[in-house]
VEXVO-232918 format. One record per atom (N, C-alpha, C): residue in three letters; x negated, y negated, z. Coordinates in steps of 0.001 Angstrom, whole numbers, padded with zeros to 6 digits, always signed. Each point is the difference from the previous one (the first is absolute). Example, Ala and Ser with C-alpha at 12.3 -4.5 7.8 and 13.67 -1.06 7.14 Angstrom:
BEGIN
ALA-013190+005690+007800/ALA+000890-001190+000000/ALA-000900-001200+000000/SER+000350-001050-000720/SER-000820-001190+000060/SER+000770-001090+000730/
This chain:
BEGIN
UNK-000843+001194+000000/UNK+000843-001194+000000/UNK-000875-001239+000000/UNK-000014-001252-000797/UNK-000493-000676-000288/UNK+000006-001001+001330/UNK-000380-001206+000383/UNK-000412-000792+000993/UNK+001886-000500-000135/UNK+000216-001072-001490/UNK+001196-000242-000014/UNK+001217+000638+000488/UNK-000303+001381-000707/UNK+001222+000956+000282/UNK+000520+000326+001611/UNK-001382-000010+000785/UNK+000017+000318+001037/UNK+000673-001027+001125/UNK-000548-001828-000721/UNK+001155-000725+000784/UNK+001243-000307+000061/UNK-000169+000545-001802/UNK+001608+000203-000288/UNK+000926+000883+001003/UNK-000392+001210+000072/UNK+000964+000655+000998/UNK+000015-000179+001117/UNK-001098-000661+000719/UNK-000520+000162+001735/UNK+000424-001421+000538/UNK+000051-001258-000732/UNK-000225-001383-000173/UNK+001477-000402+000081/UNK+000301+000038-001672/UNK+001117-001227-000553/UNK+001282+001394-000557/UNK+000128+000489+001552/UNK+001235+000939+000044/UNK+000959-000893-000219/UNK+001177+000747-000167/UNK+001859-000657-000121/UNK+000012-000180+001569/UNK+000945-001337+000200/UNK+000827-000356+001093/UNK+001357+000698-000081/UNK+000761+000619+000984/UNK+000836+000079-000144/UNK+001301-001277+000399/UNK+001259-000221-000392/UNK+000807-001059+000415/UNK+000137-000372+001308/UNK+000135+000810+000697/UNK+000021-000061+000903/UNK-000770-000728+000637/UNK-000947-000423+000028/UNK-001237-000672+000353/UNK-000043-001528-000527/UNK+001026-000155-000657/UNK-000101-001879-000765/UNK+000122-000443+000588/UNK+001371+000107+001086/UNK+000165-001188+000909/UNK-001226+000141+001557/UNK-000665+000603+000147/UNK-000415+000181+000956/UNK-001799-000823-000714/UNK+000097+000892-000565/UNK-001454-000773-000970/UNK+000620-001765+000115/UNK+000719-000259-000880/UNK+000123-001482-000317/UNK+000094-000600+001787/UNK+000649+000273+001336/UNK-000213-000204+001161/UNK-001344-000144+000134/UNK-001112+000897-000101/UNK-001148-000234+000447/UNK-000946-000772-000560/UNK+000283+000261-001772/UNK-000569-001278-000440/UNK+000160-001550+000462/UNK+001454+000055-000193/UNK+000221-001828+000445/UNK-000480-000139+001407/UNK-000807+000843+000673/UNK-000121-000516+001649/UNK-001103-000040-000234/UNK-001033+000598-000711/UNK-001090-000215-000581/UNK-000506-000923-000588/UNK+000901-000564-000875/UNK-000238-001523-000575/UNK+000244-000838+000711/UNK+001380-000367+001613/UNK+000599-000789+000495/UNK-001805-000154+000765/UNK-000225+000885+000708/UNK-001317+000227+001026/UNK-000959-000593-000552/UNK-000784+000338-001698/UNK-000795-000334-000844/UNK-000098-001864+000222/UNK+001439-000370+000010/UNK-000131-001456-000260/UNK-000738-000985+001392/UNK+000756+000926+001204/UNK-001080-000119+001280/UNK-001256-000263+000098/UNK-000453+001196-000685/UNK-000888+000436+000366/UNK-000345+001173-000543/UNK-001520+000034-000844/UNK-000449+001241-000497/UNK+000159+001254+000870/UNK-000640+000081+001211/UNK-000428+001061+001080/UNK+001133+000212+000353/UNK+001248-000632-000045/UNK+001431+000495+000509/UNK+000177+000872-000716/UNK-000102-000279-001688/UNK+000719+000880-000565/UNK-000545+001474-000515/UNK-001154+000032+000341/UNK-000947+001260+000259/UNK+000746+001377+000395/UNK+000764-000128+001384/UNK+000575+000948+000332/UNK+001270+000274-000606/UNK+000731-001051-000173/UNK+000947+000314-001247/UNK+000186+000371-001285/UNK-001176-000038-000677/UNK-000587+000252-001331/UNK-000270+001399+000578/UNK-000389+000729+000835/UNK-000217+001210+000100/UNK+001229+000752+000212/UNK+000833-000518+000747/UNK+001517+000442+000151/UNK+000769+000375-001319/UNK-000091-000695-000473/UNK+000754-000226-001788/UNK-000662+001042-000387/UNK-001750+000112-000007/UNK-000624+001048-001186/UNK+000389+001330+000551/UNK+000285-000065+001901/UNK+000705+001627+000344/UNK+001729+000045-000557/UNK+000544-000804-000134/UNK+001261+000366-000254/UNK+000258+000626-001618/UNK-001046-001041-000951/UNK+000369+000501-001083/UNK-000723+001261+000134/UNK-001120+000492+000611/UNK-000470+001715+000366/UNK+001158+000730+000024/UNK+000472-000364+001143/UNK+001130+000904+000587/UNK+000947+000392-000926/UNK+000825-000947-000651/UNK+000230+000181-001159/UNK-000145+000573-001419/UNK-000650+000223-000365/UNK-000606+000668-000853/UNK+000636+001067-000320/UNK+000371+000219-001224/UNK+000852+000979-000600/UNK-000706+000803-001474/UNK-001513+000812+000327/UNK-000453+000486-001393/UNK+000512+001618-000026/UNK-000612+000011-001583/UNK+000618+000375-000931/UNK-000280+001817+000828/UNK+000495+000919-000257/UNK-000448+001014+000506/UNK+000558+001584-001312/UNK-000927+000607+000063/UNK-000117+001047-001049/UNK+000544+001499+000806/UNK+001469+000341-000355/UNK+000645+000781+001079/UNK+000170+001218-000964/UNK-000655+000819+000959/UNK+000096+001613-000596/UNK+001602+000612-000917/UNK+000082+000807-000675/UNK+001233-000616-000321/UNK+000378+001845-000671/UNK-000717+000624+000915/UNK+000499+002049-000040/UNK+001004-000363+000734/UNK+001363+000710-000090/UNK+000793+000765+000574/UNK-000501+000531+001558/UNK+000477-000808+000725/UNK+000408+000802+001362/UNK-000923-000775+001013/UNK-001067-000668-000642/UNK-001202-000538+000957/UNK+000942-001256+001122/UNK-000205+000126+001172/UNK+000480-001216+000638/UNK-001106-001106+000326/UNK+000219-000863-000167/UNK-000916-001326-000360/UNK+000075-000977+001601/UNK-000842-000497+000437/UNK-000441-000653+000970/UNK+000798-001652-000373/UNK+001093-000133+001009/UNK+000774-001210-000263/UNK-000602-000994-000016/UNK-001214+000068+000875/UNK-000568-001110+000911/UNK-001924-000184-000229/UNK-000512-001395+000062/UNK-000874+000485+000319/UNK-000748-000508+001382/UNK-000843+000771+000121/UNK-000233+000070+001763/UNK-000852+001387+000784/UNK+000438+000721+000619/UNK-000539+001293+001119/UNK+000746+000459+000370/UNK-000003+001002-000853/UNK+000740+001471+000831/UNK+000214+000292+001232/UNK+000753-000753+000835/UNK+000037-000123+001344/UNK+000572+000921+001106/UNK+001217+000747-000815/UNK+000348+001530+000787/UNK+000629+000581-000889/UNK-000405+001301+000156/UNK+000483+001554-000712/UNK+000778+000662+000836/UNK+001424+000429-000092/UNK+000720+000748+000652/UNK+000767+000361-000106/UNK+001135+000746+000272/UNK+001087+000734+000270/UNK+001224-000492+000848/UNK+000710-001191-000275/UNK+000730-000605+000710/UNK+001813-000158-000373/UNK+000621+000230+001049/UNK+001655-000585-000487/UNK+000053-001083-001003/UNK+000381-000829-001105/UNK+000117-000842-000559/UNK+001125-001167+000821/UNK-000041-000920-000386/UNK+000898-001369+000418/UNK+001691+000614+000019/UNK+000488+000273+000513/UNK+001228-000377-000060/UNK+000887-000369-000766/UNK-000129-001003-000588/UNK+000443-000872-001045/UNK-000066+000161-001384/UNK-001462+001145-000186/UNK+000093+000193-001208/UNK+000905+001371-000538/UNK+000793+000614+000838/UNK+000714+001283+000002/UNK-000883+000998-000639/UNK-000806+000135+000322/UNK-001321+001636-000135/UNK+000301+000949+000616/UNK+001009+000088+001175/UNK+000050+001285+001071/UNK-000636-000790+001221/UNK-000026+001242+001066/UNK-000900-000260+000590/UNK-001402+001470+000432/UNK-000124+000529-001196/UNK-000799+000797+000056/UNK-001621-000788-000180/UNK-001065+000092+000678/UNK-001125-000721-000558/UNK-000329+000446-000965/UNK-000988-001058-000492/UNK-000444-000061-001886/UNK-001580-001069+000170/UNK-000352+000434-001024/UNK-001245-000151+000023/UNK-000365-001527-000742/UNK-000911-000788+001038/UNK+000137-001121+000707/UNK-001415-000683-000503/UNK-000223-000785-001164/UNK-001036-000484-000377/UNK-000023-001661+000345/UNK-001054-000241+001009/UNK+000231-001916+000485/UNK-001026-000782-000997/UNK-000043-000588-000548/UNK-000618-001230-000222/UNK-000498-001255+000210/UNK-000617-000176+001243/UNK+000166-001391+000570/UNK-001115-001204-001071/UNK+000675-001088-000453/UNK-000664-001006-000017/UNK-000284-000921+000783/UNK-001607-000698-000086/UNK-000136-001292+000807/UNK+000421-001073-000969/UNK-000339-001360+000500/UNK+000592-000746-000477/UNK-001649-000524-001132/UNK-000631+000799-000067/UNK-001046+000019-001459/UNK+000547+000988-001186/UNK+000980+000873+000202/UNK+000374+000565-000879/UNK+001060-000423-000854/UNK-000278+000907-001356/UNK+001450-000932-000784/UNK+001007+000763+000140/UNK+001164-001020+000323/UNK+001359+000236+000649/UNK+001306+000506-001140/UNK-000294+000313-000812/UNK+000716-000333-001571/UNK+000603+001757+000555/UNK+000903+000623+000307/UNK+000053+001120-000302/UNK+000747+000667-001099/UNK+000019+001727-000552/UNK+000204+000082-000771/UNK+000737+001637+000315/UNK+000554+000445-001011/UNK+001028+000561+000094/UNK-001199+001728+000549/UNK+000269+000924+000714/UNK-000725+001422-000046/UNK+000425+001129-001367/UNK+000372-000270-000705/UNK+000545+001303-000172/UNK+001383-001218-000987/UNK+000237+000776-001470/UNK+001288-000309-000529/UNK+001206+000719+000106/UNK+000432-000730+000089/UNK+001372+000983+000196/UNK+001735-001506-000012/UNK+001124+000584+000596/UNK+001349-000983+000576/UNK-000160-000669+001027/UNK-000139-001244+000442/UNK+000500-000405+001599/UNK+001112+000457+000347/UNK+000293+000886+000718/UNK+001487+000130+000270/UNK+000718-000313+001197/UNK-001438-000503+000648/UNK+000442-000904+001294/UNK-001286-000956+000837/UNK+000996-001377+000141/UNK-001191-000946+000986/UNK+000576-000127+001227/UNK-000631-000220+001032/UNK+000381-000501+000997/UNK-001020-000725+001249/UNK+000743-001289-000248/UNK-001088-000689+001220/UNK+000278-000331+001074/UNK-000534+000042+001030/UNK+000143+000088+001456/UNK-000933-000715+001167/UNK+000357-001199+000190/UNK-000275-001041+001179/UNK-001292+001123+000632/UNK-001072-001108+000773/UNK-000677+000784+001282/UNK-000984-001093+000273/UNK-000663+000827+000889/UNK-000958-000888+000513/UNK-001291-000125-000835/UNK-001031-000771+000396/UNK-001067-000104-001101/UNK-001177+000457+001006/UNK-000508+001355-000008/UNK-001132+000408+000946/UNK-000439+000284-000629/UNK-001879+000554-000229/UNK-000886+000029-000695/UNK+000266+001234-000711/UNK+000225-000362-001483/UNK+000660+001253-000699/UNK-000882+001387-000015/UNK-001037-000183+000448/UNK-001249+001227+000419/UNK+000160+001011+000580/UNK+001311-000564+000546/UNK+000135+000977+001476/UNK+001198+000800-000494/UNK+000025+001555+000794/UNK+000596+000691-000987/UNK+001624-000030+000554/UNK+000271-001150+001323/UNK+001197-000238+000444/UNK+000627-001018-001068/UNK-000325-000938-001205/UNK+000275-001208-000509/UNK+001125+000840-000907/UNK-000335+001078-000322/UNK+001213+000911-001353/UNK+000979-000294+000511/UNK+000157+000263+001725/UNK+001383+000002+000229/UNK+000605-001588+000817/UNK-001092-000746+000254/UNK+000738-001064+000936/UNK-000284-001435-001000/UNK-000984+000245-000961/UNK+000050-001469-000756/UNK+000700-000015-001113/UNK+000296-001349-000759/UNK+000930-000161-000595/UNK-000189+000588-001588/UNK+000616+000576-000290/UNK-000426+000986-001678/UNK+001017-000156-000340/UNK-000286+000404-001567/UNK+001250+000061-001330/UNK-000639+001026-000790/UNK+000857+000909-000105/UNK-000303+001702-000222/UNK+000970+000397-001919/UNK-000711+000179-000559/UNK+000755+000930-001056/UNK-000370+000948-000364/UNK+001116+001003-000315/UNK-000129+001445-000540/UNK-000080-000101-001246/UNK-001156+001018-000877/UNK-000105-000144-001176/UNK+000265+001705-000358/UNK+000756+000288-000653/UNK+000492+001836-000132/UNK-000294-000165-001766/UNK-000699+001169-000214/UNK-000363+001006-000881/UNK+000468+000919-000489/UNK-001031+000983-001110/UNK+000215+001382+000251/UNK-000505+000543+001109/UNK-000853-000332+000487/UNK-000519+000317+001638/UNK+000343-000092+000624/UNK+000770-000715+000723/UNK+001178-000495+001375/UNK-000162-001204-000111/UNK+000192-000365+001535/UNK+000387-001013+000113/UNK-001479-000983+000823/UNK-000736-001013-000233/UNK-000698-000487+000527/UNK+000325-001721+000775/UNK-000364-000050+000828/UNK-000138-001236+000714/UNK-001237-000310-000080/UNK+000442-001386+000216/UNK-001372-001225+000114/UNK+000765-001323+000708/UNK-000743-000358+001240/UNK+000382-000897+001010/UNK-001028-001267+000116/UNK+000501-000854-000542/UNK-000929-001140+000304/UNK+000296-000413+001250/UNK-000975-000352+000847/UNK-000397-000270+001949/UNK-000655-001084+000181/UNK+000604-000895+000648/UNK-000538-001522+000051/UNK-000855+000277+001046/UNK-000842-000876+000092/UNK-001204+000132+001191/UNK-000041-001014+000821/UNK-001387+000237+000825/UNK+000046-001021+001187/UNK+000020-001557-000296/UNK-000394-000513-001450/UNK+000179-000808-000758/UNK+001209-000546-001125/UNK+000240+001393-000311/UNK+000924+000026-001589/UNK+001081-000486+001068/UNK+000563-001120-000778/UNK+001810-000811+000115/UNK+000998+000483-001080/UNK-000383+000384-001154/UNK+000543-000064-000402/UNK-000463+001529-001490/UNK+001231+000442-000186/UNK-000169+001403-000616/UNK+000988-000218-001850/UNK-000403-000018-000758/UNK+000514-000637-001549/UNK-000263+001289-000695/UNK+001120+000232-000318/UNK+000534+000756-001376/UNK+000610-000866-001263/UNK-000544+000789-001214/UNK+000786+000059-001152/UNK+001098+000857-000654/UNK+000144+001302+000672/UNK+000991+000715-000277/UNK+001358+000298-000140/UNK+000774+000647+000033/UNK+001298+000593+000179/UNK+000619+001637-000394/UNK+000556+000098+001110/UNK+000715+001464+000197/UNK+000706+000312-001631/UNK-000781+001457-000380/UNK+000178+000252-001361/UNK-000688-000429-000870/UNK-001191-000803-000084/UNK-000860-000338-001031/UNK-000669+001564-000217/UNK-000376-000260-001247/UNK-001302+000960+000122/UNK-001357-000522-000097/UNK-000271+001075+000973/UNK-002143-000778+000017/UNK-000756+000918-000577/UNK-001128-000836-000562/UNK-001512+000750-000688/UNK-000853+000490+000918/UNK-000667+000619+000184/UNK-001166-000141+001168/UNK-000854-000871-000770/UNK-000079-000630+001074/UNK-001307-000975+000388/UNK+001121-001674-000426/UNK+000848+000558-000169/UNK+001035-001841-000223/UNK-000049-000540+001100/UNK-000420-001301+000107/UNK+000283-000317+001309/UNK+001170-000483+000453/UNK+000362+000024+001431/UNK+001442-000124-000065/UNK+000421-001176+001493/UNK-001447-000325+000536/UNK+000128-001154+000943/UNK-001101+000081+000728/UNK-000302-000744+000979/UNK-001317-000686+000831/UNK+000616-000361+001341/UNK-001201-000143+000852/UNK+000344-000421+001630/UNK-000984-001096+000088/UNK+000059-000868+000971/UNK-000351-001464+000285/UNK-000706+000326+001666/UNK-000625-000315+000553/UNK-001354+000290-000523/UNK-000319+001076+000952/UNK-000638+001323-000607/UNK-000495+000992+000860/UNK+000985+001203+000570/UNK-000278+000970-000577/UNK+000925+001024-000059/UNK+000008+001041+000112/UNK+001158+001376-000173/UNK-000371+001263-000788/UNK+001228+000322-000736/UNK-000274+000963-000467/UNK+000911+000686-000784/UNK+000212+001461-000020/UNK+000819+001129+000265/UNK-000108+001053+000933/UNK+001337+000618-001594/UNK-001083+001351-000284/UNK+000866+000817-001087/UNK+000386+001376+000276/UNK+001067+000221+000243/UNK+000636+001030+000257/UNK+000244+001240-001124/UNK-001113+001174+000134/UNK+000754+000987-001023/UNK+000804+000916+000201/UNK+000284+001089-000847/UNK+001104+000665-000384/UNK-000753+001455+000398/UNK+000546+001284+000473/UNK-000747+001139+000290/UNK-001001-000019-001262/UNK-000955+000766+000685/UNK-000885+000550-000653/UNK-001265-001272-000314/UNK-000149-000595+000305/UNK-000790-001134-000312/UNK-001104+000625+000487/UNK-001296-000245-000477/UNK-001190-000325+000981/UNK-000477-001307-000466/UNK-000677-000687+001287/UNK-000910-001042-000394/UNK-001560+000579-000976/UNK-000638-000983-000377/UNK-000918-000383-000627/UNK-000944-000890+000469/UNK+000530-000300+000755/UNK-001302-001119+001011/UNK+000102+000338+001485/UNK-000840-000997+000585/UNK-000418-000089+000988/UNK+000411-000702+001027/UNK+000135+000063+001469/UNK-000035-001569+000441/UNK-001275-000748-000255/UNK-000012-000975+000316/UNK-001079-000526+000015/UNK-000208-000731-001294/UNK+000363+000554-001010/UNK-000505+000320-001638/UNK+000723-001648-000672/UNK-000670-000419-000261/UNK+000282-001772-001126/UNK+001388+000861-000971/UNK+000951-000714-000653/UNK+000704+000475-000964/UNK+000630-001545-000776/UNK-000272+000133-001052/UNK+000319-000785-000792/UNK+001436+000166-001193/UNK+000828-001382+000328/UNK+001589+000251-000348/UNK-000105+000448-001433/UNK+000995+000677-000089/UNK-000145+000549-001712/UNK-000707+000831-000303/UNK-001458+000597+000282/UNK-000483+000281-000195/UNK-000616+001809+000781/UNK-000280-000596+001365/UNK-000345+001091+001001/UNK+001065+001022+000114/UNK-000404+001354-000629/UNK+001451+001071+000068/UNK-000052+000254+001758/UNK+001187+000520-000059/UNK+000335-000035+001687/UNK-000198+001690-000021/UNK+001152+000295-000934/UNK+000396+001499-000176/UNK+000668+000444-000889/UNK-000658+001351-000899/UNK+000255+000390-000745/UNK+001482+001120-000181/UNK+001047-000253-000014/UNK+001299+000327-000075/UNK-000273+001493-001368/UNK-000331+000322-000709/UNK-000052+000774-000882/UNK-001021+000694-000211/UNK-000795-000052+001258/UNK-001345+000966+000448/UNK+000747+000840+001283/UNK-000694+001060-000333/UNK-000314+001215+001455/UNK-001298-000214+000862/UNK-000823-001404-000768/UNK-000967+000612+000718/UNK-000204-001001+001746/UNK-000417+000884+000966/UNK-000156-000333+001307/UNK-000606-001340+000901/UNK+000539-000400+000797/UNK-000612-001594+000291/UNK-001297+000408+000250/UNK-000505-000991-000971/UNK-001091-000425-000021/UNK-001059-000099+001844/UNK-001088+000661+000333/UNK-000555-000101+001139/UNK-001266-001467-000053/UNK+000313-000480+000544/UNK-001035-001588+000322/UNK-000770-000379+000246/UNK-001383-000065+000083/UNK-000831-000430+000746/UNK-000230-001473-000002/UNK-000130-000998+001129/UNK-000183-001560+000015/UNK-001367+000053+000675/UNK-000412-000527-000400/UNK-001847+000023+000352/UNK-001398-000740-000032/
């Protein structure tokens, strides 16, 4: 990859919309400060260059076999498990296998669909905002959950506001159909995102393990073959 090419993708990424009015906020306080005073507006000029970061909406190259489930989020594999699902999203209450995603607020927030398939149901639900890390936040902070059903079953994916995130934004609606890797909404600022599969799943990663949205397979739905064993080291 050439020097150009390389700032092209790493550099002078897409903003997503979401980010205009918040960008144009930090700019004008930047210029209001600037007129002060140079050294004022120092720290505000850095504010602006993290928001349009945060923001940031690039382009991503999503596997596109049959059956692969795709990493909504990007961020750290934060817990692997075997858990009841939400309530709200009508799954049963048999546990199902429980892939977390937590982002900080350096990661990009843009999320994107796991897996294509129907929405055939959203549902969002008030809570508190505790550090979405913790593996109590699934059930007491505030999320907006949709089921995406297949030929495979039925999958969830719960966006989880954090000790930061105010505020949780979708583009969707009950009955669309999604692509994997479409994105389908973002959290404000600092998060996770928690994907619920269908029997038979195994993971593909790790805790611990970086995963990048669109891109990082979670789990292979149309394989036999056995979760993957880990070493972090």
């Amino acid at each position: 990859m050439s020097i150009v090419d390389s700032i092209r993708t790493t550099v002078l990424v897409p903003v997503h919309r979401e980010g205009y009015p918040f960008i144009a906020i930090a700019g004008a306080g930047t210029l209001v400060l600037a007129w002060w005073g140079a050294w004022l507006a120092w720290p505000m000029l850095a504010l602006t260059v993290w928001v349009v970061f945060f923001f940031r909406d690039p382009v991503r190259v999503t596997p596109a076999r049959d059956g692969l489930v795709i990493s909504p989020a990007d961020g750290r594999v934060s817990l692997i498990s075997r858990v009841v699902p939400p309530v709200e999203l009508g799954l049963g209450t048999a546990p199902m296998l429980r892939v977390s995603i937590f982002m900080s607020v350096f990661d990009c927030h843009v999320n994107r669909a796991p897996i294509g398939g129907t929405i055939e149901k959203m549902a969002y639900r008030p809570g508190k905002f505790l550090n979405a890390d913790l593996d109590k936040a699934s059930e007491d902070n505030e999320r907006n959950g949709l089921v995406i059903r297949n030929s495979y079953g039925a999958f969830g994916v719960v966006q989880i506001a954090g000790l930061i995130a105010r505020r949780i934004v979708w583009w969707v609606n009950e009955g669309q159909p999604m692509a994997t890797g479409e994105r389908f909404g973002m959290i404000r600022f600092g998060s996770r995102v928690d994907v619920y599969f269908p029997e038979g799943a195994q993971p593909l990663v790790a805790e611990g393990q970086r995963a990048v949205a669109g891109e990082t397979v979670l789990a292979d739905m149309a394989s036999d073959e056995p979760q993957r064993i880990v070493r972090i080291g």
